[in-house]
LUMGULUM-48162 format. One record per residue (C-alpha): residue in one letter; z, x, y; residue number from 1. Coordinates in steps of 0.2 Angstrom, whole numbers, plus 5000, padded with zeros to 4 digits. Each point is the difference from the previous one (the first is absolute). Layout:
<nodes>
- A,Z,X,Y,NUM
...
</nodes>
This chain:
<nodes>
- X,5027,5145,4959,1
- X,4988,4986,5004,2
- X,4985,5008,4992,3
- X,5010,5006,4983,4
- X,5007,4980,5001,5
- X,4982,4995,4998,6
- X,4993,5013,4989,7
- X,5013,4997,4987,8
- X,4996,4981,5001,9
- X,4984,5001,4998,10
- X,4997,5018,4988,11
- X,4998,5017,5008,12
- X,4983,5006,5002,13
- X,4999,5013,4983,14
- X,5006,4989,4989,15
- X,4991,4983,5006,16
- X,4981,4999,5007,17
- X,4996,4990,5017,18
- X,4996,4985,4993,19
- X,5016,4999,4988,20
- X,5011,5003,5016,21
- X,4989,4985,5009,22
- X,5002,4991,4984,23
- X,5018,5000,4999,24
- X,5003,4996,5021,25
- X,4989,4985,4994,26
- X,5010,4993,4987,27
- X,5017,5002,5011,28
- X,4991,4993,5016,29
- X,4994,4985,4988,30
- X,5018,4997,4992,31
- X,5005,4998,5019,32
- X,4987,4988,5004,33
- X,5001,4990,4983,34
- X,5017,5000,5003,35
- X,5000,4993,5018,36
- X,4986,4989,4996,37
- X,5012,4990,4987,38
- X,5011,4994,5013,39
- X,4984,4995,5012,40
- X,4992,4991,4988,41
- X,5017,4990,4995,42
- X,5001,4997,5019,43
- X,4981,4995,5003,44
- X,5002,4991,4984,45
- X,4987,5005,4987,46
- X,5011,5001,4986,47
- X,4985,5003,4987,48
- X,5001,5018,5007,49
- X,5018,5004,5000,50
- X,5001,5005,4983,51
- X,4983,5009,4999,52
- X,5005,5011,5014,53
- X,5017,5002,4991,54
- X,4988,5007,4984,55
- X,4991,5011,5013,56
- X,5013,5007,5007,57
- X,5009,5004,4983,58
- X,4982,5010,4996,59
- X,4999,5010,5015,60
- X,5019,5004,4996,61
- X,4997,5006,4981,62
- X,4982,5008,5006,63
- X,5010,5008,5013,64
- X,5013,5009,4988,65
- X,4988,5003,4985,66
- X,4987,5008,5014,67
- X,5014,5010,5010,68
- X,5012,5007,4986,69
- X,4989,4997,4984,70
- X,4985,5006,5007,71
- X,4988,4989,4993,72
- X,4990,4993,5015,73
- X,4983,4999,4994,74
- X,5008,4986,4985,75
- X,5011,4994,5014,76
- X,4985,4997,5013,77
- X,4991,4989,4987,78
- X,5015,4990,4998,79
- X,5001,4998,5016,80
- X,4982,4996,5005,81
- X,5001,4985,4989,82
- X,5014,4996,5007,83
- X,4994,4998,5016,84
- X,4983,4989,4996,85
- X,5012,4987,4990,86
- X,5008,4999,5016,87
- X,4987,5000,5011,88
- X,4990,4987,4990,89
- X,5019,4989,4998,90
- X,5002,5002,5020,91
- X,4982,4994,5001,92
- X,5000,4984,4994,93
- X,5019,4997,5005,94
- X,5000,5006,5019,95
- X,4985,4991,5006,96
- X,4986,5009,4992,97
- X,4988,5006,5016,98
- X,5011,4991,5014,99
- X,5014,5010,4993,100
- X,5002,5021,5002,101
- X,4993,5003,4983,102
- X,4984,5008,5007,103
- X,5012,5009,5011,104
- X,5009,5008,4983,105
- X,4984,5002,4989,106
- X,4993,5014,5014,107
- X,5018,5006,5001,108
- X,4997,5003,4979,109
- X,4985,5004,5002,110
- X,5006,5018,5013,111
- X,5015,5002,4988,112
- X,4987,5003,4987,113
- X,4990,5012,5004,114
- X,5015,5010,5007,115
- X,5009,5005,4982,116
- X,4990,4992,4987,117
- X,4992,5015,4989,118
- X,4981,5004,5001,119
- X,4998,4993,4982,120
- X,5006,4983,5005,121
- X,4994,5000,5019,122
- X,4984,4990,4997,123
- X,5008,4988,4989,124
- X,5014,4995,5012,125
- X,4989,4999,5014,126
- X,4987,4988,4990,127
- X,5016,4989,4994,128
- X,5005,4997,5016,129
- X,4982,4997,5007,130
- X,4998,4986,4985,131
- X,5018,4992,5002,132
- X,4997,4997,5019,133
- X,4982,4993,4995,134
- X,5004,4991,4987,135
- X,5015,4993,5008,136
- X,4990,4995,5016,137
- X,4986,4993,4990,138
- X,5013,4987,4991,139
- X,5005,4994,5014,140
- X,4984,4996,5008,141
- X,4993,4992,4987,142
- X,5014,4991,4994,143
- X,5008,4992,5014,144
- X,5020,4994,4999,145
- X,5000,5014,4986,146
- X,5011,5011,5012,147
- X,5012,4989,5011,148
- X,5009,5003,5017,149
- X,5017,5005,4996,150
- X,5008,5003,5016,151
- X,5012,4983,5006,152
- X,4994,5004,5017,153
- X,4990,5012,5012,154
- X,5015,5009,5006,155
- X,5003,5007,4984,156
- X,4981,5005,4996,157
- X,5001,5010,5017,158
- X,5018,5008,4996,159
- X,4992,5004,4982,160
- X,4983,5007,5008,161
- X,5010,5009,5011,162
- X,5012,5008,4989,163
- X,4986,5006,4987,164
- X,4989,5011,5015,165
- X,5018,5008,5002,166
- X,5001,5004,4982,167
- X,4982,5002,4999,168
- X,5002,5015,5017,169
- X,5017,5008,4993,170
- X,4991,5004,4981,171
- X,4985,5008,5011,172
- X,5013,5010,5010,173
- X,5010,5005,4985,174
- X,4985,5005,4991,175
- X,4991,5009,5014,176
- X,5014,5009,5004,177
- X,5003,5006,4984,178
- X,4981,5006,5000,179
- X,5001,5011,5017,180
- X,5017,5005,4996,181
- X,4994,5009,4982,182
- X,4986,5004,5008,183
- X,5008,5013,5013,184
- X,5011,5006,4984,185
- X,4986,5003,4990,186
- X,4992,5009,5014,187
- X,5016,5011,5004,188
- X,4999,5002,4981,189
- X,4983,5007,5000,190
- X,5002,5011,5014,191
- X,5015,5007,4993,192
- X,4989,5001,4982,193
- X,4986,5011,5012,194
- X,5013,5011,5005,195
- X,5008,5004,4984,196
- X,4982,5003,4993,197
- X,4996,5011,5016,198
- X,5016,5011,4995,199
- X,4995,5001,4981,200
- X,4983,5005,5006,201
- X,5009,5015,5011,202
- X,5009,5005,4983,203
- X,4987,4999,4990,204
- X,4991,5011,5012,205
- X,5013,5013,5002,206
- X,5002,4999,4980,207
- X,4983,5005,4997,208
- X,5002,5013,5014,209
- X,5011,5010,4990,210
- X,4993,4999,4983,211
- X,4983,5005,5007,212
- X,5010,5014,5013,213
- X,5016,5003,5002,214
- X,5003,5003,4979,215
- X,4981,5007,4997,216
- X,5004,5014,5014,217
- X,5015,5006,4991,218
- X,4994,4996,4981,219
- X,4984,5013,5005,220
- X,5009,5014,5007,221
- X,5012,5001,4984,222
- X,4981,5001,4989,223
- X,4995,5012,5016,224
- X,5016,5012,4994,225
- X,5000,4998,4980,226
- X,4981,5006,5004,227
- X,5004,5014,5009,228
- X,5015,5005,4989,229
- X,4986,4999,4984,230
- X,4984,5008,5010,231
- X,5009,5014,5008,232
- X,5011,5016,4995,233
- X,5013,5000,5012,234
- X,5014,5011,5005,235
- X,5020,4992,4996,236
- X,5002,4999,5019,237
- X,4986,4989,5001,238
- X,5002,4990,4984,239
- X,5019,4998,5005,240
- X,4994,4992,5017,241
- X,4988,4991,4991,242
- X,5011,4991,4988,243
- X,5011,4994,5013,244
- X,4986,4992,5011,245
- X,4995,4991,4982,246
- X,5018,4998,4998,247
- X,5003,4993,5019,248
- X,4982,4989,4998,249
- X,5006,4993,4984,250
- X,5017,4992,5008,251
- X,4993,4994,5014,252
- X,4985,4990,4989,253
- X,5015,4995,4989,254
- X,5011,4994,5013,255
- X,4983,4990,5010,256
- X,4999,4991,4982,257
- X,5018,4997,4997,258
- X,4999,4991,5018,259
- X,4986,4991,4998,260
- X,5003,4992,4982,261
- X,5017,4995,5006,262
- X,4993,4992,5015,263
- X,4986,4991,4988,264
- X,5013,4994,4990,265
- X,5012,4993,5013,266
- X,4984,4990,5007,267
- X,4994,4995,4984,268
- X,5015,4994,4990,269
- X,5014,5001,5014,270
- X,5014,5012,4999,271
- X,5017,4995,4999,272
- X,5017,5011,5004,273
- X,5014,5001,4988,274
- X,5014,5003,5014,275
- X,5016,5006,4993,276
- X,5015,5010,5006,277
- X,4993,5020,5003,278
- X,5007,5017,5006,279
- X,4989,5005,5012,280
- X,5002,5019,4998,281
- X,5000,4998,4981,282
- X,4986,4990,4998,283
- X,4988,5011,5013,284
- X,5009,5016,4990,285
- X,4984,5005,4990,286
- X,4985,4994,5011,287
- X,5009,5012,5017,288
- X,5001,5014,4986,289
- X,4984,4999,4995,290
- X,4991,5000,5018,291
- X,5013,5015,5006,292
- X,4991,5008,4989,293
- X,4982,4995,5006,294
- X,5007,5005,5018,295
- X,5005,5015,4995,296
- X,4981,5005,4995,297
- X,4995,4995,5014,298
- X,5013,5010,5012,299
- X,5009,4985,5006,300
- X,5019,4994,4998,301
- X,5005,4983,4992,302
- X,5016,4997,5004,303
- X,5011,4987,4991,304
- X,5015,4993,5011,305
- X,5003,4983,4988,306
- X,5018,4995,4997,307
- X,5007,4999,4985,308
- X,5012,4984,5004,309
- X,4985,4988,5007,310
- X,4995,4986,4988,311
- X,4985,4988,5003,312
- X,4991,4985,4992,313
- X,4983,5004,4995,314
- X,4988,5005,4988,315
- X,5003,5015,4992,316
- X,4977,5003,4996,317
- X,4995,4992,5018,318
- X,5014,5012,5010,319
- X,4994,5016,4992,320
- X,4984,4994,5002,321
- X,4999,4997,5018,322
- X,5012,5015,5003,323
- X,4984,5011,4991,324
- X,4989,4996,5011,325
- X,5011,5000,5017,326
- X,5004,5018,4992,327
- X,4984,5004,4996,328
- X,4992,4995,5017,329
- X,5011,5010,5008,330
- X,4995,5016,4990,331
- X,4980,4997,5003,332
- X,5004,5001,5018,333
- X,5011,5011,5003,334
- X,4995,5019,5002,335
- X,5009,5016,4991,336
- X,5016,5004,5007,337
- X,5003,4982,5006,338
- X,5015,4988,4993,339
- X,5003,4984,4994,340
- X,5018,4991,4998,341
- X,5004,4985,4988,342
- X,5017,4993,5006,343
- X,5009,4984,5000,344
- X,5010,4989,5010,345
- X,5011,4983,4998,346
- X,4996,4988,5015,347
- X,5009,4985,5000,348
- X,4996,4990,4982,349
- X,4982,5012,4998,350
- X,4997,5018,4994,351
- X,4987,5010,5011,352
- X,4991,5012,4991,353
- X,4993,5013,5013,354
- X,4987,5013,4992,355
- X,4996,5009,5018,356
- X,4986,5016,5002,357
- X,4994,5010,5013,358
- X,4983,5000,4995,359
- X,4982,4995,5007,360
- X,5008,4982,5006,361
- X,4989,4986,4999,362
- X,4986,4996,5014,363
- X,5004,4985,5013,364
- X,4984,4989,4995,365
- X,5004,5003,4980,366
- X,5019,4995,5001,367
- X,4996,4978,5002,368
- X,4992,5000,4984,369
- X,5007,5013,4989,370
- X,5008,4988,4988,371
- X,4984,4992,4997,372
- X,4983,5002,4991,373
- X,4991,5001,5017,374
- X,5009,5018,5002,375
- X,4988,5016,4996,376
- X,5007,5013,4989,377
- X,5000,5018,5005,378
- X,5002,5014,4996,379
- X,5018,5010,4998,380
- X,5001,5020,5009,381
- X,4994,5004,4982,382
- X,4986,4990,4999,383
- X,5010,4987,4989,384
- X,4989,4984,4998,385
- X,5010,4984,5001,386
- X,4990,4982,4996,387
- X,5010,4992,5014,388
- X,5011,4987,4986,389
- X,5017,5012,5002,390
- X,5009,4990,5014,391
- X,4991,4983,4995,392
- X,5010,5002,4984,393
- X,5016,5007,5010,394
- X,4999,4985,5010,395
- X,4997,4985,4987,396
- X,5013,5008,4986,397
- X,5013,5002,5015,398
- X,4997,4981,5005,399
- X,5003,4994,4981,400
- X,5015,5009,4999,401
- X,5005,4989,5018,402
- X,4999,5018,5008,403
- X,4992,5004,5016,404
- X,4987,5017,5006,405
- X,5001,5007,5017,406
- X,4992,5017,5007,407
- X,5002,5009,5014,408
- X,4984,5014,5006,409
- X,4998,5012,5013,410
- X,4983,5009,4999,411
- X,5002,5019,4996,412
- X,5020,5000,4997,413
- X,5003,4989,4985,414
- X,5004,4982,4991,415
- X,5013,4991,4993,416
- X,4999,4986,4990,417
- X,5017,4989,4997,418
- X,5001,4988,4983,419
- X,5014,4985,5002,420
- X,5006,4994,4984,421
- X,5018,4988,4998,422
- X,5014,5012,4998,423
- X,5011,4993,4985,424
- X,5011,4987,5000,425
- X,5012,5006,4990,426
- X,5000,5017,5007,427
- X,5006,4990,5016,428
- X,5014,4994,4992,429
- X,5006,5018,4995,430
- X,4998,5005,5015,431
- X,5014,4987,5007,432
- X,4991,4987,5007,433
- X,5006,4983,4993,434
- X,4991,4986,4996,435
- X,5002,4991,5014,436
- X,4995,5011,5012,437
- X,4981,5001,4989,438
- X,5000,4983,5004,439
- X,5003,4998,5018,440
- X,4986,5014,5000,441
- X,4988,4989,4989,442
- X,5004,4985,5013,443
- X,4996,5011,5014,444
</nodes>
């Protein structure tokens, strides 16, 4: 709460750079000052300086604001550069010139300055205050009675030295502060930066792995068949088995595309899911068809146990999308004569979508990262080749749709995955529960 207090004072980190952020802590730090130092120069007597440090302070307020909201600190930061040496030469001559805390003030300018001035006007600053202090010095060496003791007694030279160090040590604080404190952002920043690029390394990686393997492998055995098929007389038997090996090589190769082009897009441009009221049943209708004929070929049965009365919110593309490929896992490892069961349940306010096999399973020291790029694809009881990207996709379009992917894995008997979407809220209401029950259950 503190921290978010300060950054919206001062500009967050993106849209403000270090030394506007040190810039704008100045300008309110000095508004304080100024602003206290009115009433001690009224109490201390110096009246010549009450209303220049009312000027000040009614600088640092605008440089403040124009810096801050306006965003225009490099104008504001000359302003208030001059500024500063009008007042510093002003308090000079009229706060006791060297027996006074001027010197004091010029080094405390002089550290302000080469904290958030930019590199083009560094040099110049720092040579304006070197030659103000000289000159000023020099002046009232050589001319003597030039700069007169203003104080109306000791007391109030040691109460006015004394209250400038103070000043002087809370401006360092502030701004070395505000240094270290950016300094361990900005390093948490980089880190963060090495780790993000460490991961876009790994993609990269696994990218090129499967345009130079996992999609050359299959591409060559298609050209391996068409040669064969062209070379070669062969019987219908053999041309027949032929064909559907093209056939099977071909959809695989097609589906391994479709994945990974999907996945490039949704990194590239960012997906976004268009959820809208669904039947469940309805909506999965043709894709369940399509693969209960796939499992058919391959001697297994796809069962369909959806109900036709469950509605959800989701994306109509992204849940047949991620329903493909839980189906389509499921037939690469399951063996002839095996099953696999797509059902549905209501629990609570969520549908859970069950697709359940009894297949190959998934191996103990694969199942931590299967919904990531470090997973290695293998291959289905066919010699299906996969390119590892199915369940990364399951996992990222179910988590834009608000959903949530679970599996469950025994080695050697079989997998099942379960897919939670929001059941409707208008199919709760038909179903009898009022409105303020569904809002005792959002409270809970």
């Amino acid at each position: 709460m503190k921290q978010s207090f300060w950054k919206k004072l001062l500009g967050y980190p993106p849209d403000f750079s270090l030394e506007a952020r040190i810039f704008n802590a100045i300008c309110l730090a000095s508004a304080v000052v100024l602003f206290l130092n009115i009433f001690l120069d009224i109490l201390l007597g110096i009246q010549q300086l009450v209303i220049l440090m009312a000027v000040i302070f009614a600088i640092s307020v605008v440089c403040y604001y124009y810096s801050r909201f306006k965003k225009k600190w490099n104008t504001c930061i000359v302003i208030y550069m001059i500024a500063c040496n009008i007042l510093l030469i002003v308090n000079y001559k009229y706060n006791s010139g060297i027996n006074g805390p001027s010197l004091l003030i010029f080094v405390l300018s002089y550290f302000l300055t080469i904290s958030v001035v930019p590199k083009k006007q560094y040099w110049f600053w720092i040579a304006l205050n070197l030659a103000i202090v000289i000159t000023l010095l020099a002046i009232e060496y050589i001319y003597k009675g030039t700069i007169k003791n203003t104080y109306p007694d000791n007391e109030s030279r040691f109460i006015d030295v004394g209250y400038t160090y103070l000043i002087i040590v809370f401006f360092i604080f502030l701004v070395t502060t505000t240094v270290r404190k950016n300094y361990h952002t900005e390093r948490k920043l980089v880190e963060q930066k090495a780790i993000e690029l460490e991961s876009a390394n790994a993609t990269m990686n696994k990218l090129f792995s499967i345009l130079a393997h996992d999609l050359r492998s299959p591409l060559a055995s298609i050209q391996n068949y068409l040669e064969v098929l062209s070379e070669f007389k062969l019987d219908e038997g053999e041309r027949l088995s032929i064909n559907n090996e093209l056939l099977n090589s071909t959809q695989n190769t097609q589906e391994m595309l479709t994945n990974l082009l999907l996945w490039s897009k949704s990194q590239m441009q960012g997906a976004t899911a268009n959820l809208v009221k669904l039947n469940l049943k309805k909506t999965l209708q043709n894709t369940l068809q399509i693969h209960q004929a796939v499992a058919a070929e391959k001697g297994i049965q796809l069962t369909d146990q959806l109900k036709d009365s469950i509605f959800i919110t989701a994306d109509a593309d992204m849940l047949q999308l991620i329903i493909r490929n839980l189906i389509n896992n499921a037939l690469k490892f399951t063996n002839p004569g095996g099953q696999i069961i797509v059902s549905a349940d209501a629990i609570g306010t969520d549908c859970r979508i069950m697709i359940k096999d009894n297949g190959l399973g998934i191996s103990y020291e694969h199942q931590n990262d299967i919904f990531s790029l470090k997973t290695e694809s293998t291959f289905g009881t066919k010699n299906e080749k996969g390119v590892g990207l199915g369940l990364l996709l399951c996992k990222e379009f179910t988590e834009l749709q608000n959903g949530k992917i679970t599996f469950e894995s025994t080695p050697g008997a079989g997998t099942t995955f379960y897919v939670s979407f929001k059941l409707c809220q208008d199919d709760y209401n038909q179903n009898g529960i009022n409105e303020g029950q569904l809002q005792k259950k959002r409270q809970v």
